[in-house]
N, CA, C and O atoms as a GROMACS GRO file, in nm:
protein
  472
    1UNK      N    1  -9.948   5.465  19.051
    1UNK     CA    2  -9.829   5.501  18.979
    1UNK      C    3  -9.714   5.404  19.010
    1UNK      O    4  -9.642   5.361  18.920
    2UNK      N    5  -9.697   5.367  19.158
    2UNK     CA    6  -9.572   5.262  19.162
    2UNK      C    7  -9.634   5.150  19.087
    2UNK      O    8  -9.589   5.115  18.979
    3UNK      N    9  -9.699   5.115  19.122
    3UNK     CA   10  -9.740   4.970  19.051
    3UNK      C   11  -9.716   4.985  18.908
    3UNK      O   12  -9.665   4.882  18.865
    4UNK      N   13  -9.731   5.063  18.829
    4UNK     CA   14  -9.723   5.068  18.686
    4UNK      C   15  -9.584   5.097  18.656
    4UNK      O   16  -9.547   5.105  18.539
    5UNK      N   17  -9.493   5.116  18.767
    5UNK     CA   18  -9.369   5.131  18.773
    5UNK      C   19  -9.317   4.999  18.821
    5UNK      O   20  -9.232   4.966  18.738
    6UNK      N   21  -9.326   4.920  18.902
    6UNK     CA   22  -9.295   4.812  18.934
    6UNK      C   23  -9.324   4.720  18.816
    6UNK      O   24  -9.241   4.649  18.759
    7UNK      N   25  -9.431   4.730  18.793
    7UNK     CA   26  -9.482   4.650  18.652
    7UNK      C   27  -9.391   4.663  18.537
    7UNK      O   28  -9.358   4.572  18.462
    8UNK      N   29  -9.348   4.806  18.531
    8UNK     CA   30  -9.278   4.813  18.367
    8UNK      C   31  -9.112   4.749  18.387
    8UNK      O   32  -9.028   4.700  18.311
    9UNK      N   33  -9.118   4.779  18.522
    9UNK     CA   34  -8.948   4.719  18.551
    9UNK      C   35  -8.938   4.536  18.549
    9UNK      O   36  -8.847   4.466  18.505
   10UNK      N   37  -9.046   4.502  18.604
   10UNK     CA   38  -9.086   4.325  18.586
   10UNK      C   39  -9.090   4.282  18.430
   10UNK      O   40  -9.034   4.175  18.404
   11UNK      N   41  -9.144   4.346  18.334
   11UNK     CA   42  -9.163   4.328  18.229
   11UNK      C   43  -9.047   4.347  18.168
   11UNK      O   44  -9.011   4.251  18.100
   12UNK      N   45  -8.981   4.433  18.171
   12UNK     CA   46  -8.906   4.460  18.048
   12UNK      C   47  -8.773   4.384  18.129
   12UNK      O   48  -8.672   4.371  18.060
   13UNK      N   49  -8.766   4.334  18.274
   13UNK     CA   50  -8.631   4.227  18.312
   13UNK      C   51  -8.662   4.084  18.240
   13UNK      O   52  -8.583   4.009  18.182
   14UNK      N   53  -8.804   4.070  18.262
   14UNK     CA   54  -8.798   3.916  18.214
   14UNK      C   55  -8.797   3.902  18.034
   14UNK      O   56  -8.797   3.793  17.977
   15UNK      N   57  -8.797   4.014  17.974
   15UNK     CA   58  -8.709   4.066  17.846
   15UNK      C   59  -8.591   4.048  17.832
   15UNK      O   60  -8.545   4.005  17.726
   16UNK      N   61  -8.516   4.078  17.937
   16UNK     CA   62  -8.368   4.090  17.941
   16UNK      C   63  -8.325   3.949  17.967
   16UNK      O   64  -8.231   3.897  17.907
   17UNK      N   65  -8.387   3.897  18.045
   17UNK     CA   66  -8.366   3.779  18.095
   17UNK      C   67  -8.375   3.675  17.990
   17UNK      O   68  -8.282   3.597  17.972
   18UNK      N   69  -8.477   3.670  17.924
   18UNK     CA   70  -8.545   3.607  17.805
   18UNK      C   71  -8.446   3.582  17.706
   18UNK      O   72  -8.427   3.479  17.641
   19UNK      N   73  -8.349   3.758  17.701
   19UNK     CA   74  -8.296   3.717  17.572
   19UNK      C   75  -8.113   3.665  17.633
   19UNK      O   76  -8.022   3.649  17.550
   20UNK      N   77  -8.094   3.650  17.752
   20UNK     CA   78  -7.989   3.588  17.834
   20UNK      C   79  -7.906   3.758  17.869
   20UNK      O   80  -7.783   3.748  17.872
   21UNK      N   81  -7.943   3.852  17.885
   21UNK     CA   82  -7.912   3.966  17.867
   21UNK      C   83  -7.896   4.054  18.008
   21UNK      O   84  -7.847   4.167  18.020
   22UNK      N   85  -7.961   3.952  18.129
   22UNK     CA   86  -7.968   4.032  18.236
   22UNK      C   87  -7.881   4.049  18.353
   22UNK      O   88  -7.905   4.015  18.469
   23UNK      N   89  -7.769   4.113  18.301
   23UNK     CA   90  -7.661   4.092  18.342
   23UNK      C   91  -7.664   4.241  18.504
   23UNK      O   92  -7.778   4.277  18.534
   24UNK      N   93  -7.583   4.287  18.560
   24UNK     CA   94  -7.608   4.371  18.689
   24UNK      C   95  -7.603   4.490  18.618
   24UNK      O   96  -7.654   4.595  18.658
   25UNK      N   97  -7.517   4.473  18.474
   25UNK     CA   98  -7.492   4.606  18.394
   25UNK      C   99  -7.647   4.659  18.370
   25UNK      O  100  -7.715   4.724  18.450
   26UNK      N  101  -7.690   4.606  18.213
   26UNK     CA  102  -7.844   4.604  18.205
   26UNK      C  103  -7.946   4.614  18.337
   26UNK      O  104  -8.031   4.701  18.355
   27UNK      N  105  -7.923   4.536  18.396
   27UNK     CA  106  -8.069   4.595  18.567
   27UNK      C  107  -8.017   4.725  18.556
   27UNK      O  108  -8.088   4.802  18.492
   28UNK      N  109  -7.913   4.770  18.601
   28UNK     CA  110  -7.885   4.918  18.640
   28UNK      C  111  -7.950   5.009  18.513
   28UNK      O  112  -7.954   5.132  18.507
   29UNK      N  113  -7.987   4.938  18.439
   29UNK     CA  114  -8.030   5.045  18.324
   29UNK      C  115  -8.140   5.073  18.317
   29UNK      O  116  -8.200   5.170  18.269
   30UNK      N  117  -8.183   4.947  18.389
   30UNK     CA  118  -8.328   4.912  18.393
   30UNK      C  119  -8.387   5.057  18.497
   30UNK      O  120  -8.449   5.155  18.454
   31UNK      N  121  -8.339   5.027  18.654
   31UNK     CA  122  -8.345   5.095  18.718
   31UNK      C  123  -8.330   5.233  18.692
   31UNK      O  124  -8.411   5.306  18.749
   32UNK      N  125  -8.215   5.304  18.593
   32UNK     CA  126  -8.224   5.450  18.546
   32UNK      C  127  -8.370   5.438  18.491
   32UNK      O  128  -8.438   5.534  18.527
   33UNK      N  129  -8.431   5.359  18.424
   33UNK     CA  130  -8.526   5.387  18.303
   33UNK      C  131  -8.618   5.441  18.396
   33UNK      O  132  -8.677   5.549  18.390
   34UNK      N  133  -8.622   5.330  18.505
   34UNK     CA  134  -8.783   5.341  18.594
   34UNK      C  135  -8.753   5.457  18.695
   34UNK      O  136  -8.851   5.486  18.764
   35UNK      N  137  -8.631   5.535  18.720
   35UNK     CA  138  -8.617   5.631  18.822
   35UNK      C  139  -8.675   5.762  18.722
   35UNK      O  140  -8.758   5.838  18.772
   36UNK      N  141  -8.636   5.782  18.601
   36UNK     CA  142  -8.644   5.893  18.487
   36UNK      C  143  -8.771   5.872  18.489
   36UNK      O  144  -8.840   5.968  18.523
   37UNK      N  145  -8.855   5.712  18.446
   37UNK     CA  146  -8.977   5.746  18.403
   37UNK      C  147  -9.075   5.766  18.555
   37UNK      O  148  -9.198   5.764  18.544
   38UNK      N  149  -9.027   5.780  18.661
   38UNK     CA  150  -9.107   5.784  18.799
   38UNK      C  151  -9.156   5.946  18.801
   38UNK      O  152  -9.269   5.989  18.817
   39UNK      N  153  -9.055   6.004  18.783
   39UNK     CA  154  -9.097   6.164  18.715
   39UNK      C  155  -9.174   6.205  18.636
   39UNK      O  156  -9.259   6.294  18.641
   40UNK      N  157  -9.136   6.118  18.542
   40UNK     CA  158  -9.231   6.106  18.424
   40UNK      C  159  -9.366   6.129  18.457
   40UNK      O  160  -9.410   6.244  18.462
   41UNK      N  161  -9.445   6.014  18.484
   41UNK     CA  162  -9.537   5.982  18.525
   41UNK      C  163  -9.633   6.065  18.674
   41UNK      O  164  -9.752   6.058  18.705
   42UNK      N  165  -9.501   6.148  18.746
   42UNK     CA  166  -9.546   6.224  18.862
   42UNK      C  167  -9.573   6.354  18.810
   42UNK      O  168  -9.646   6.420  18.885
   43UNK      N  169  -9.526   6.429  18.675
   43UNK     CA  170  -9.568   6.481  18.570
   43UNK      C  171  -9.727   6.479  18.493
   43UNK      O  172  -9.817   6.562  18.477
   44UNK      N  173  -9.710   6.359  18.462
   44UNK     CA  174  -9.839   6.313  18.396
   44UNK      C  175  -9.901   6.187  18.439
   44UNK      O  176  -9.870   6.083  18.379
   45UNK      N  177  -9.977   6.184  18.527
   45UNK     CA  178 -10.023   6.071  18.577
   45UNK      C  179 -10.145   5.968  18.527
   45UNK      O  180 -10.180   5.857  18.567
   46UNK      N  181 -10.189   6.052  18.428
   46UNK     CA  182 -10.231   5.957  18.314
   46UNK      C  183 -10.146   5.888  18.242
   46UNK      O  184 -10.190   5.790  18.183
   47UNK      N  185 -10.049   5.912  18.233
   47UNK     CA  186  -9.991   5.832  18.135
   47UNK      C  187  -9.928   5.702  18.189
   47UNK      O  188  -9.866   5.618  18.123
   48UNK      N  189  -9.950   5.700  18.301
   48UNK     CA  190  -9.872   5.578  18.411
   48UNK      C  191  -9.892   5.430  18.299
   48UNK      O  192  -9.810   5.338  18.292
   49UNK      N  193 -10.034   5.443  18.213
   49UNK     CA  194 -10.050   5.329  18.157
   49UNK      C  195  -9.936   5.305  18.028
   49UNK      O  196  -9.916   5.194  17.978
   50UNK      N  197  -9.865   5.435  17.986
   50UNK     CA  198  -9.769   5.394  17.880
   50UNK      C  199  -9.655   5.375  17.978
   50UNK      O  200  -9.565   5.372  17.894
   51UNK      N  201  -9.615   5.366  18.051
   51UNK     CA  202  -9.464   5.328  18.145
   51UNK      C  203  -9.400   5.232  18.121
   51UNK      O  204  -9.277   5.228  18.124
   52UNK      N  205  -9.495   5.112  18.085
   52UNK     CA  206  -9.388   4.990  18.016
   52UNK      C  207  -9.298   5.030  17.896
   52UNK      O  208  -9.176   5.035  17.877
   53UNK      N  209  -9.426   5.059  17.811
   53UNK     CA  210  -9.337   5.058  17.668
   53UNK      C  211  -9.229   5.190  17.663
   53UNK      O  212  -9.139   5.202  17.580
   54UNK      N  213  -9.257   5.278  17.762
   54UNK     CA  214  -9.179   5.407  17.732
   54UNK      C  215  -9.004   5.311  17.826
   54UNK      O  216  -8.892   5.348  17.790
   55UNK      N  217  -9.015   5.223  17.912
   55UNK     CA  218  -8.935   5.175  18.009
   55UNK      C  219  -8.839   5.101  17.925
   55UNK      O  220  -8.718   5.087  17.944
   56UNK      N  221  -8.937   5.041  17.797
   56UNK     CA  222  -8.874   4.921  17.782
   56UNK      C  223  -8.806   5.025  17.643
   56UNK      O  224  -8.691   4.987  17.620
   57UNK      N  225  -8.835   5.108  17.577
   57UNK     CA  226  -8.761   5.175  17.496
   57UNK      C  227  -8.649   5.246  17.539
   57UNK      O  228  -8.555   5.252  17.460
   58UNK      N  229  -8.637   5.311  17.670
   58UNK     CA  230  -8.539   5.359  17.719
   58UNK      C  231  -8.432   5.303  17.749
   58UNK      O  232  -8.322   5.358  17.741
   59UNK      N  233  -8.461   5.133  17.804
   59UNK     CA  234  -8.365   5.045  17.808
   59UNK      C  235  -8.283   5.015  17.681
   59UNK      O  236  -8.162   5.013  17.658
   60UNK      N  237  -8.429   4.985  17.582
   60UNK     CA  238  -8.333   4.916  17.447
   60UNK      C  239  -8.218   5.058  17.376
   60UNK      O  240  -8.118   5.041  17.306
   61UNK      N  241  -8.296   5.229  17.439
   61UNK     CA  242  -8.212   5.270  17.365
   61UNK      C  243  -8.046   5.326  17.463
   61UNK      O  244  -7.951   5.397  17.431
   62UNK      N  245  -8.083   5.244  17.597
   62UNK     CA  246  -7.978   5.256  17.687
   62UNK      C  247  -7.805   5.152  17.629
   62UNK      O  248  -7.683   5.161  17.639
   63UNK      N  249  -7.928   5.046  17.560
   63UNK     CA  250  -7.852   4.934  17.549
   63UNK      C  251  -7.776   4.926  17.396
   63UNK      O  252  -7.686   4.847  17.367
   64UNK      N  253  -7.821   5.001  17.330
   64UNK     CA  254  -7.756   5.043  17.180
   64UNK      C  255  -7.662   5.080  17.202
   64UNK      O  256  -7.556   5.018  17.192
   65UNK      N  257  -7.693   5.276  17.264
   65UNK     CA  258  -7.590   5.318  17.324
   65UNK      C  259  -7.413   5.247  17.385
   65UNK      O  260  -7.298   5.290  17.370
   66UNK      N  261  -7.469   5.128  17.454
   66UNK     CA  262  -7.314   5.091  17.516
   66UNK      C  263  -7.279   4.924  17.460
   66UNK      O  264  -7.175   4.859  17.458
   67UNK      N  265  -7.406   4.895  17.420
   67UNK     CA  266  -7.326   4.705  17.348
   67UNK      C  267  -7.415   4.659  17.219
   67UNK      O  268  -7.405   4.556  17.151
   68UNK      N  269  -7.490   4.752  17.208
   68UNK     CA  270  -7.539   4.698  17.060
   68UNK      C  271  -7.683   4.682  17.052
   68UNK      O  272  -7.745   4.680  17.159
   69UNK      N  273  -7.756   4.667  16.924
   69UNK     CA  274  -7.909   4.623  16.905
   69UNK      C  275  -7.995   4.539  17.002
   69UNK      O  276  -7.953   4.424  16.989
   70UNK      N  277  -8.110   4.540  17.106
   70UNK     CA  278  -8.161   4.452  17.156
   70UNK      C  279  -8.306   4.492  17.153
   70UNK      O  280  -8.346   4.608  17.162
   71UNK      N  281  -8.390   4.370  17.138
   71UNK     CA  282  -8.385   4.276  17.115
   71UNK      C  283  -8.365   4.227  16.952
   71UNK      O  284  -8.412   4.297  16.863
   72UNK      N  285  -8.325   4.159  16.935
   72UNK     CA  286  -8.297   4.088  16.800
   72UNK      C  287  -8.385   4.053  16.745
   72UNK      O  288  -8.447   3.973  16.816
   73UNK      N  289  -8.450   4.074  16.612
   73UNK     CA  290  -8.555   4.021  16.577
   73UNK      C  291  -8.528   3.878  16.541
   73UNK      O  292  -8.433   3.847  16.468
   74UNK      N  293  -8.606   3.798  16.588
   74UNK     CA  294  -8.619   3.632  16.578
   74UNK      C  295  -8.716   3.583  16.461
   74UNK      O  296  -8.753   3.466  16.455
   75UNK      N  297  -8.762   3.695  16.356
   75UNK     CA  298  -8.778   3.644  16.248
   75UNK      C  299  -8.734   3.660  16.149
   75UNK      O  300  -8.742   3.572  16.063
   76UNK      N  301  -8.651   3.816  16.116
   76UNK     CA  302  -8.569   3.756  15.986
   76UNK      C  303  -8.426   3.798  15.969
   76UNK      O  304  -8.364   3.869  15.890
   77UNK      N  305  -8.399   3.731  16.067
   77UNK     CA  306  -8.244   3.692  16.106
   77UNK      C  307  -8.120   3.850  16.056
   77UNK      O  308  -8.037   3.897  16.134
   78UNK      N  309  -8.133   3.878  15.975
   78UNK     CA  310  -8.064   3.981  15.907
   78UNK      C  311  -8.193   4.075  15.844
   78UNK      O  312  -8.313   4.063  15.823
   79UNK      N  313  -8.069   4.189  15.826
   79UNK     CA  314  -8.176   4.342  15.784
   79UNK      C  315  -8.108   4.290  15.642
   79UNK      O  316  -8.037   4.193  15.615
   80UNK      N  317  -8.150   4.377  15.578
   80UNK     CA  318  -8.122   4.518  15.450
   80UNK      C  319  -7.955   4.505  15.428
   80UNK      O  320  -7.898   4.472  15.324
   81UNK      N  321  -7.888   4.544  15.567
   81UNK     CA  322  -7.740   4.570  15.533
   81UNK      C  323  -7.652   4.415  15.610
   81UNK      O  324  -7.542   4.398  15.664
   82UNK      N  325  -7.769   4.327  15.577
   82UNK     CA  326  -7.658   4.212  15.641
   82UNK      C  327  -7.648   4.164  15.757
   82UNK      O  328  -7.593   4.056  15.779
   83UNK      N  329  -7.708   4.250  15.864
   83UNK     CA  330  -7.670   4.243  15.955
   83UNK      C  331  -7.818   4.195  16.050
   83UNK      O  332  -7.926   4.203  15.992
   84UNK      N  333  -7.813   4.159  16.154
   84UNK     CA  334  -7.961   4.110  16.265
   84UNK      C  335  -8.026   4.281  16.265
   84UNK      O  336  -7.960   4.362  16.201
   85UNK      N  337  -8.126   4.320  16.319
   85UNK     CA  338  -8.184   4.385  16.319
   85UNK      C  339  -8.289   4.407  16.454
   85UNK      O  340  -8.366   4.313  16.476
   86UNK      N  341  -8.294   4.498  16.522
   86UNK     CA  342  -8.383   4.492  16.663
   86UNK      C  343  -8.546   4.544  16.640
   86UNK      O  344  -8.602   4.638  16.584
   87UNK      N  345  -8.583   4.434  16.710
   87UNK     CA  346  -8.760   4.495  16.708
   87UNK      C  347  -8.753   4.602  16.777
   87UNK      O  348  -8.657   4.627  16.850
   88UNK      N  349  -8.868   4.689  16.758
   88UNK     CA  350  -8.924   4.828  16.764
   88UNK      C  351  -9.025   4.785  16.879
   88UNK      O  352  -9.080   4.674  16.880
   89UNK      N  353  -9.046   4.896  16.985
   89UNK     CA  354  -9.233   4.891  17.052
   89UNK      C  355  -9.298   4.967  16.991
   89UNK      O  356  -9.274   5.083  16.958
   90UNK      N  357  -9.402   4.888  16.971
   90UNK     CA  358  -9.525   4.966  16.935
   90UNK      C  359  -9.640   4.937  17.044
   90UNK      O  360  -9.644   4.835  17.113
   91UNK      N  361  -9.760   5.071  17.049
   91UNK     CA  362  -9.706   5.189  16.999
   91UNK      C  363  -9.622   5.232  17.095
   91UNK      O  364  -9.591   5.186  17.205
   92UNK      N  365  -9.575   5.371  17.007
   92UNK     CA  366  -9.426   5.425  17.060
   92UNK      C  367  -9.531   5.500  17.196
   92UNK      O  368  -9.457   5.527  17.290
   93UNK      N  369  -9.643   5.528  17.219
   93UNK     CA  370  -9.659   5.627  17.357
   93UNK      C  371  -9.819   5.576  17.347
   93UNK      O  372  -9.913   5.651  17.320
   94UNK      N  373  -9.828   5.426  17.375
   94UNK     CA  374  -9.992   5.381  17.408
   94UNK      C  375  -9.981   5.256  17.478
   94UNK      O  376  -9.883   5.182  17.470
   95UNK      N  377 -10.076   5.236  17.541
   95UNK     CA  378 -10.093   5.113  17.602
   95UNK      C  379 -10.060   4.964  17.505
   95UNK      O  380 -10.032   4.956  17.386
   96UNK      N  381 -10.077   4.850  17.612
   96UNK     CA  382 -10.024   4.738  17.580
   96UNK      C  383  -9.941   4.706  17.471
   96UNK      O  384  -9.964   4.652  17.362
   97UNK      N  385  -9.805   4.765  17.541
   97UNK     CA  386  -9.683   4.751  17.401
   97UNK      C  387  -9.626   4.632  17.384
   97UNK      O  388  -9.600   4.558  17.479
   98UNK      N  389  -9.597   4.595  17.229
   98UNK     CA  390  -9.587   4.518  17.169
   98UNK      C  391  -9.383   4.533  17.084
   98UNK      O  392  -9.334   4.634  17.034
   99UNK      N  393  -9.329   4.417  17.096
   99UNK     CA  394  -9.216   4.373  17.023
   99UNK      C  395  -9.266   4.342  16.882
   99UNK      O  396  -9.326   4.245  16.835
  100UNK      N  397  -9.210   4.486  16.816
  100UNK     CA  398  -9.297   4.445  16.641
  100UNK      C  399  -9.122   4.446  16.543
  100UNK      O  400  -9.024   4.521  16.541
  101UNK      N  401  -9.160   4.321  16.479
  101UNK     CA  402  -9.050   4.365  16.332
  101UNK      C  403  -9.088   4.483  16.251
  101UNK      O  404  -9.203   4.484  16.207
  102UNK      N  405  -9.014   4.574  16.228
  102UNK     CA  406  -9.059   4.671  16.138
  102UNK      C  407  -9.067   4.633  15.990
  102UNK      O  408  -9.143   4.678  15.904
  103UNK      N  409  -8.969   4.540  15.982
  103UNK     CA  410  -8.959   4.502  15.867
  103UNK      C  411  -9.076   4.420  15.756
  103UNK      O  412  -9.088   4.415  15.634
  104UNK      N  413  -9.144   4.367  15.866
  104UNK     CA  414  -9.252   4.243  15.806
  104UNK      C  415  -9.361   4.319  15.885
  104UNK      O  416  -9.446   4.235  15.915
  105UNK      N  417  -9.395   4.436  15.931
  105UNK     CA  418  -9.479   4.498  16.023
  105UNK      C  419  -9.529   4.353  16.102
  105UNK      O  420  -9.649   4.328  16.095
  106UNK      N  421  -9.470   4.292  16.151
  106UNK     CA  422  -9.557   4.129  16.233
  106UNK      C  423  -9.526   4.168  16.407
  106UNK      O  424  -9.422   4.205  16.461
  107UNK      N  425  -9.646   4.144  16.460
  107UNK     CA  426  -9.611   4.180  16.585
  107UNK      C  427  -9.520   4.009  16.653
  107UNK      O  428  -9.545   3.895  16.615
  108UNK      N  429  -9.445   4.041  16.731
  108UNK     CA  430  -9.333   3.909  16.810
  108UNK      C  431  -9.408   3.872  16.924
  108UNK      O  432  -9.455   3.760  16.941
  109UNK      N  433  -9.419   3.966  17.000
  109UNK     CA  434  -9.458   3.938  17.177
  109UNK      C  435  -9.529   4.102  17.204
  109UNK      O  436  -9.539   4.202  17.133
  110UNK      N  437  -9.568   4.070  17.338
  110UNK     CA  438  -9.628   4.203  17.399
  110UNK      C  439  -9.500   4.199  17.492
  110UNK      O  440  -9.451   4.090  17.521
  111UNK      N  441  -9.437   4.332  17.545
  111UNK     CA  442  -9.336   4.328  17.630
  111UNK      C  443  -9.336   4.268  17.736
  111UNK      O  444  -9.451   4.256  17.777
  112UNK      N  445  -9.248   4.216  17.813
  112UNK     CA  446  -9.246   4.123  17.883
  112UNK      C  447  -9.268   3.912  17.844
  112UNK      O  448  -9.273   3.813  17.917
  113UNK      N  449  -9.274   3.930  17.713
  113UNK     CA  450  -9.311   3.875  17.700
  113UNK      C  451  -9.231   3.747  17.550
  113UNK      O  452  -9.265   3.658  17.473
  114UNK      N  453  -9.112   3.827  17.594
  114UNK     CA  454  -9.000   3.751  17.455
  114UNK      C  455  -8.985   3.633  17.468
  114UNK      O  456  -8.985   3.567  17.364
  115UNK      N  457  -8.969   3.566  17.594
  115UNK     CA  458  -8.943   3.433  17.614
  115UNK      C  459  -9.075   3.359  17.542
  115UNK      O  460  -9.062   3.256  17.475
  116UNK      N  461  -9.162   3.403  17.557
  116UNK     CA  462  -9.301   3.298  17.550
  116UNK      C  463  -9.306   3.250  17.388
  116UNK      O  464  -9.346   3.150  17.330
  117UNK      N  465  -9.219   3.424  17.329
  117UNK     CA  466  -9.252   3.405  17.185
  117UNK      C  467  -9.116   3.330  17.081
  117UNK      O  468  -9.102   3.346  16.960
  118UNK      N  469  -9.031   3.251  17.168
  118UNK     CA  470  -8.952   3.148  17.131
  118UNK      C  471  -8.974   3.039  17.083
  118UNK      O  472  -8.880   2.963  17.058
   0.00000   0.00000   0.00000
């Protein structure tokens, strides 16, 4: 269980990091995600294998909450209303989650993994 906790917190920083985002504000968010989802998981200990993507959703929806959309989708620059638009994880509660445009259903990166897909 730590390890899949350590893991989802490694992954979804070098996300943050990736997108120049990893500021002491964001870690601390990081850290709520992985303290909430440590319960989580001591709850249901099968599920230790969804902890990333549930980690890395909690962050992005930590990060709406107080400064805006992240991550940005890097393929089609603007939504619908004009504006940039944030990839989604998929799936929302399964193993090896993925940074998907909803828009073009195209998968970007597997989490942890934004920088690579630059």
């Amino acid at each position: 269980m730590e390890q899949a906790l350590h893991t989802a917190r490694a992954l979804v920083l070098a996300d943050l990091a990736a997108a120049d985002v990893a500021e002491a504000d964001t870690v601390s968010l990081v850290e709520d995600a992985v303290t909430h989802r440590r319960w989580w998981v001591e709850q249901w200990p099968q599920g230790a294998a969804f902890v990333t993507g549930l980690v890395a959703q909690d962050v992005q929806d930590a990060l709406l909450d107080r400064y805006g959309r992240w991550p940005l989708c890097p393929l089609c620059g603007d939504d619908v209303d004009g504006g940039p638009h944030a990839l989604d994880v998929e799936p929302e509660l399964g193993e090896d989650p993925h940074w998907v445009c909803t828009l073009t259903a195209t998968a970007v990166a597997p989490v942890g993994r934004l920088g690579a897909s630059a």
